[in-house]
C-alpha positions in Angstrom: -9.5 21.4 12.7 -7.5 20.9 16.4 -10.2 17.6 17.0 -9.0 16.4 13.7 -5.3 17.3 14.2 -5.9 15.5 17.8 -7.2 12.4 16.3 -4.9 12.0 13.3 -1.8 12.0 15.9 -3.9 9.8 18.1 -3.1 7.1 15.2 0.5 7.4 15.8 0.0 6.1 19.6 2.1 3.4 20.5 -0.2 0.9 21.2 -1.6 1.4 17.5 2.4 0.0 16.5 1.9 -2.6 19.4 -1.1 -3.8 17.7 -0.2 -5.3 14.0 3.2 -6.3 15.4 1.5 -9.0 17.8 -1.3 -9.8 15.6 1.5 -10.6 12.8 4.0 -12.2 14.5 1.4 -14.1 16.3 0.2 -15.9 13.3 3.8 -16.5 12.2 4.4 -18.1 15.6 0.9 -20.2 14.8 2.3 -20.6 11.6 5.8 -22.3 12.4 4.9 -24.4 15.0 2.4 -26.4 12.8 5.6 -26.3 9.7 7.7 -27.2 12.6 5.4 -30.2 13.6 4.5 -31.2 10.0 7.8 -30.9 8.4 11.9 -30.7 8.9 12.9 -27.5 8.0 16.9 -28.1 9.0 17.7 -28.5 5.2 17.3 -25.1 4.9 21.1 -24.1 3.6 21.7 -20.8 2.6 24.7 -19.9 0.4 26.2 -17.2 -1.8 23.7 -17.5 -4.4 21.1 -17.1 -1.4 23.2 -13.6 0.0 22.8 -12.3 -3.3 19.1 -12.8 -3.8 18.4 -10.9 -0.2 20.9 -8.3 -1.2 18.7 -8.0 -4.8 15.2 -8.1 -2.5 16.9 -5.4 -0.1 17.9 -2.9 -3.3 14.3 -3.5 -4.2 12.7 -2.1 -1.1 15.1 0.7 -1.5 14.0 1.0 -5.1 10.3 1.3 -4.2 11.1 4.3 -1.5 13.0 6.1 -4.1 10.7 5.7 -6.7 7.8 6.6 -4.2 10.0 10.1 -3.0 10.6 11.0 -7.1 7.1 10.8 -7.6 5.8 12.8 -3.9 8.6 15.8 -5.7 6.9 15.7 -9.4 3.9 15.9 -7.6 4.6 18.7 -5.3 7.0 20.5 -7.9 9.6 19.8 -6.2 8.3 22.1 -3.6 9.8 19.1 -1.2 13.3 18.5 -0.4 14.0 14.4 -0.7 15.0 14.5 2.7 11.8 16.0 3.3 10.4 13.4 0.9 11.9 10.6 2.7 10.2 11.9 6.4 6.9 12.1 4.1 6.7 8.9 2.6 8.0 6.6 5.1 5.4 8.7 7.7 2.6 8.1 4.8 3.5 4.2 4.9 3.9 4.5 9.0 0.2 5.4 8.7 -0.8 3.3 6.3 0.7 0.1 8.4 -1.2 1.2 11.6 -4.4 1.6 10.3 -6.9 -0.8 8.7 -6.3 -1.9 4.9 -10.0 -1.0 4.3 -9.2 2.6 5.3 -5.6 3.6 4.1 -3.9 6.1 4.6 -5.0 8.4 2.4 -6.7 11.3 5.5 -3.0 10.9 7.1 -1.4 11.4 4.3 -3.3 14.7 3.5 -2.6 15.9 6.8 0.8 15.1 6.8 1.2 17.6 3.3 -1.2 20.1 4.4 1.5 20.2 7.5 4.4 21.0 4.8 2.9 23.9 4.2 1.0 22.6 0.8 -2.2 23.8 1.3 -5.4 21.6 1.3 -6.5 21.8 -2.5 -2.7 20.7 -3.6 -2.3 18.3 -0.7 -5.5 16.5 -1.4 -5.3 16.6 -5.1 -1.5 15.1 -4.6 -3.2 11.8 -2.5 -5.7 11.6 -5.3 -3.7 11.2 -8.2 -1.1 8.9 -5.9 -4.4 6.4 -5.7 -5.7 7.0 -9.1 -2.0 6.5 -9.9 -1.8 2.9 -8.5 -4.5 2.0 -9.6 -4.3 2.7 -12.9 -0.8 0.4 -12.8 -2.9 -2.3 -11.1 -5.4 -2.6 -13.6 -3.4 -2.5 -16.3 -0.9 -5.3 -15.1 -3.3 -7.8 -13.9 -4.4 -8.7 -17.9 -1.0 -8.3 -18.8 0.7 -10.2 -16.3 -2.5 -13.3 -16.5 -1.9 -13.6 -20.2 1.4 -14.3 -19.9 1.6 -16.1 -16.9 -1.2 -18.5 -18.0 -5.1 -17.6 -16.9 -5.6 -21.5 -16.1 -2.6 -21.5 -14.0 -3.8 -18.7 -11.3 -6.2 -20.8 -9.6 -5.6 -21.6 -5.8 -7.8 -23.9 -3.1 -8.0 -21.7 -0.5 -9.5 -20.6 2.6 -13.9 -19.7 1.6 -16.6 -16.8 3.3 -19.6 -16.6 2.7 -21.3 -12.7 2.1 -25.7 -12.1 1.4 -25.8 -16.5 1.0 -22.9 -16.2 -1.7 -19.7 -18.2 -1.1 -16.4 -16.8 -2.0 -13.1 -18.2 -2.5 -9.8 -16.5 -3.2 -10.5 -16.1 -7.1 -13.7 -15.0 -6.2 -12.7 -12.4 -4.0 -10.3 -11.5 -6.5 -12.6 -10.7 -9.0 -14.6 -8.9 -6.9 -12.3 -6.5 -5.7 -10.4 -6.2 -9.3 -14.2 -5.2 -10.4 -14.3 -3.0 -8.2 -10.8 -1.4 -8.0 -11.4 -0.6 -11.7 -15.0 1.1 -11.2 -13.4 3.2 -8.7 -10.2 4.2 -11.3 -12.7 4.9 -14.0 -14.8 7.2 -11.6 -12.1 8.8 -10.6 -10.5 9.3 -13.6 -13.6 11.0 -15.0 -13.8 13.1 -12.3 -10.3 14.4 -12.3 -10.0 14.8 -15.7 -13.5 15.6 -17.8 -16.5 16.6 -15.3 -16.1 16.5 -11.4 -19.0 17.9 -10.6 -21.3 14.8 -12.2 -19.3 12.9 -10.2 -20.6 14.7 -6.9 -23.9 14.1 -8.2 -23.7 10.8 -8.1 -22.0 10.4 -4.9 -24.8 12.5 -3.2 -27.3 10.9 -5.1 -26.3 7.3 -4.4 -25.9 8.4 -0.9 -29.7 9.9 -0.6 -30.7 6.1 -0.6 -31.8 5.0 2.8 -28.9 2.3 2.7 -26.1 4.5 2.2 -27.6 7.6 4.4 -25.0 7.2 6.7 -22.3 8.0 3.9 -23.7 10.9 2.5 -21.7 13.5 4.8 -18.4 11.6 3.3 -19.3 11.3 0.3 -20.2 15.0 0.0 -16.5 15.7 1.2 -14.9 13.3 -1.5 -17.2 14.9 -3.9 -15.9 18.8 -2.8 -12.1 17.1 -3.0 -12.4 15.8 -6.4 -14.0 19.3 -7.4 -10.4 20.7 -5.7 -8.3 18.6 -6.7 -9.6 19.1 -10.4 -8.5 22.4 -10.2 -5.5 21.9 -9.4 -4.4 19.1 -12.0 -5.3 21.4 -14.8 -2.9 21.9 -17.2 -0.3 19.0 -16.5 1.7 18.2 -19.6 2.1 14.6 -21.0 5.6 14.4 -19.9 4.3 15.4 -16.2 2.3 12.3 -16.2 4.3 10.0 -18.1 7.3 10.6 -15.1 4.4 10.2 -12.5 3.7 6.9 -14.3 7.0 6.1 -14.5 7.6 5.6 -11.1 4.5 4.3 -9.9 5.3 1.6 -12.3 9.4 1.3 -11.1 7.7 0.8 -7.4 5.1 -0.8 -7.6 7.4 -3.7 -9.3 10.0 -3.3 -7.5 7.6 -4.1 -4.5 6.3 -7.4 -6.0 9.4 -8.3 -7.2 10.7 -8.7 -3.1 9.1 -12.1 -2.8 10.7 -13.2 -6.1 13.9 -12.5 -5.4 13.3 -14.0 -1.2 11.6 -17.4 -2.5 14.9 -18.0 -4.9 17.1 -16.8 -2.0 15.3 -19.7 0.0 14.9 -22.3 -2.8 17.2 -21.4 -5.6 16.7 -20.3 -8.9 13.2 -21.3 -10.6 12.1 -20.2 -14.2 10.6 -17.1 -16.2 7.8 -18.3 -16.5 7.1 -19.6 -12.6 8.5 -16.0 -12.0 5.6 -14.6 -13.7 3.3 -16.6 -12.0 4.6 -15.5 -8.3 4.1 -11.8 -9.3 0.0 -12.8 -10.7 -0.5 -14.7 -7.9 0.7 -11.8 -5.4 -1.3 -9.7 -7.8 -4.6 -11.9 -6.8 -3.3 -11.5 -2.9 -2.9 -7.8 -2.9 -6.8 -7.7 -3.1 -7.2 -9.6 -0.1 -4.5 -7.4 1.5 -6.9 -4.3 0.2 -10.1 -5.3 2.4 -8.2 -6.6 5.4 -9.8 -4.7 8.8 -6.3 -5.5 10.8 -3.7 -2.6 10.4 -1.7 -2.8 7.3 -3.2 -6.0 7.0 -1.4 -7.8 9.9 -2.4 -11.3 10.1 -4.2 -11.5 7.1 -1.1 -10.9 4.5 1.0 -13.6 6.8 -2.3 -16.4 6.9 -2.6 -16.1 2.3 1.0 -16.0 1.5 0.8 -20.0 1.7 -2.5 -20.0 0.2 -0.9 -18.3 -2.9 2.7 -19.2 -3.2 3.4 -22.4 -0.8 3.4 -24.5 -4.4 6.8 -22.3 -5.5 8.9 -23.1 -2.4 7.8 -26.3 -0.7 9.5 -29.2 -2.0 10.0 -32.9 -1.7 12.9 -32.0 1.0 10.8 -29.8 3.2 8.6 -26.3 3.5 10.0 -23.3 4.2 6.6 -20.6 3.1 6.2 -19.8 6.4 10.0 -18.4 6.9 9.7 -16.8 3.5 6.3 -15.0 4.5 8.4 -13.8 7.8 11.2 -12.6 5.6 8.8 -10.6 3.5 6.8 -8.8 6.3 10.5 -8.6 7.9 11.4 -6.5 4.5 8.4 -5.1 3.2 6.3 -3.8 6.6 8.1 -3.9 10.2 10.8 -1.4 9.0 7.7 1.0 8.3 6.6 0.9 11.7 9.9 0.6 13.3 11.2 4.0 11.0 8.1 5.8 10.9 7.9 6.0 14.8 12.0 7.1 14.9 11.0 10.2 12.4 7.2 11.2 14.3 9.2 12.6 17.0 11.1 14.8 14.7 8.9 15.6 11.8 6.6 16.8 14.6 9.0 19.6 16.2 9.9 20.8 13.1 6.6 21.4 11.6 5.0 22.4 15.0 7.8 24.2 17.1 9.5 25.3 13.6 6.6 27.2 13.1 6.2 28.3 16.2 10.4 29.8 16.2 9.1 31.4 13.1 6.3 33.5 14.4 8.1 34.4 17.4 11.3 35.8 15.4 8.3 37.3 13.3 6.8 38.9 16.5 10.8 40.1 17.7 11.1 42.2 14.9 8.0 43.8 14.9 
């Protein structure tokens, strides 16, 4: 437990901040100087119609915080106080920003509840119904959200690899990773809900194939968690999971809806329906964003945004994407690094020398 306890902090080093800060504003530097080269960006004019959009896409950020803190008290039963909330989730998207995309959060973010004094079967049951939670909202709004934005609409030409001879562009990888994002919901579902220990099963047995050997330790620890974490979901009423819905819906839109509201601060006001198509498009991105190996997808989230959206804000008079992509990761990820390592400090002498205090009071009385 102290190794593990050593190398969660360890992700909280400075030099893991350091790291997706350069590799991000590195491409954005890349990034300008070719717009800069290629284009005339001094029509840029911002007025009150702008103010008001960034004001909107700053409430929004706010709204996807709070909406993420109601949903960590349903989950704990309000066993968390929101300012305790607040030092959880922003530490939760600290962690989640300084690690790789294709690893998350999610062992942080267990160790970070079990360190509220949670307990491991509630902590880990609360980080697998937050996934199963977003994902659920992702699969559901990708049809919903492609139907009425227009299917033949969502294609982009894009940047291509090439994985066992296939190639792959970005509606490709899309596809691939909505595929499989909605496998993953519907094991997981099952599992939580109906028969968790089949779902073991099948992780051990997929795992006792010579390929996936290697994964067989993990996968017998997800399997145990899922068991766990059953357990303690029992019994949740419709209304439970309607709230917990709720808000996973309020901030998950709230998040999309950032680059909206910054592309009309930037270019003006642009239709419904164009609207709709921003939020599928960032839909398609946030796939891409998913299976990035840089930390909270540094680089990689800067390099697609014009891939995806530079057809909704460069115009005849010039193209401002890449200043828009700045004022996104600006909004929506620096202030995570930047306030997750103001609270560490904190958050870390109060669970570690507040329970220390605790003891020794304890120890005075005795």
């Amino acid at each position: 437990m102290a190794s593990q306890q050593r190398r969660i902090l360890n992700l909280f080093a400075l030099h893991r901040i350091i790291i997706p800060v350069i590799i991000g504003l590195a491409v954005i530097v890349f990034m300008i100087f070719n717009d800069i080269r290629d284009h005339e960006l001094g029509f840029m004019r911002i007025g009150l119609q702008s103010i008001a959009f960034f004001i909107v896409a700053i409430l929004l950020v706010a709204l996807r915080d709070l909406a993420y803190m109601y949903r960590i008290r349903l989950l704990t039963g309000n066993e968390l106080s929101w300012k305790k909330s607040f030092q959880v989730i922003f530490l939760w998207e600290f962690a989640s920003s300084v690690t790789p995309s294709v690893v998350g959060g999610s062992a942080i973010a267990v160790f970070i509840l079990i360190k509220e004094k949670l307990g491991a079967g509630k902590s880990t049951a609360i980080v697998m119904v937050t996934a199963l939670l977003d994902e659920m909202f992702y699969i559901i709004m990708v049809p919903v959200v492609f139907l009425f934005a227009g299917i033949e609409k969502l294609s982009v030409v894009g940047s291509t690899f090439t994985f066992l001879g296939v190639v792959f562009g970005p509606m490709g990888i899309f596809l691939v990773g909505y595929l499989f994002i909605s496998i993953l919901t519907i094991l997981l579902s099952y599992g939580l809900f109906i028969n968790p220990s089949a779902v073991k099963w099948l992780l051990v047995k997929i795992t006792s194939i010579t390929f996936f050997k290697r994964f067989r330790k993990g996968a017998t620890e997800t399997g145990d968690q899922i068991i766990l974490s059953s357990q303690e979901l029992k019994g949740k009423s419709l209304i439970f999971w309607l709230k917990a819905f709720g808000a996973t819906f309020l901030s998950w839109t709230a998040r999309f809806w950032v680059v909206n509201c910054l592309i009309m601060g930037f270019t003006g006001l642009i239709s419904f329906p164009e609207n709709l198509l921003i939020y599928a498009r960032q839909l398609m991105m946030w796939v891409i964003m998913l299976v990035s190996p840089t930390p909270g997808g540094s680089g990689i989230a800067e390099y697609f945004f014009p891939v995806f959206l530079r057809e909704f804000i460069a115009g005849q008079a010039g193209d401002l994407t890449t200043i828009v992509a700045f004022a996104w990761r600006f909004l929506t990820y620096y202030p995570y690094l930047i306030v997750g390592a103001l609270i560490l400090p904190f958050w870390l002498r109060r669970v570690y020398l507040g329970r220390r205090l605790i003891r020794f009071r304890n120890d005075k009385k005795k």
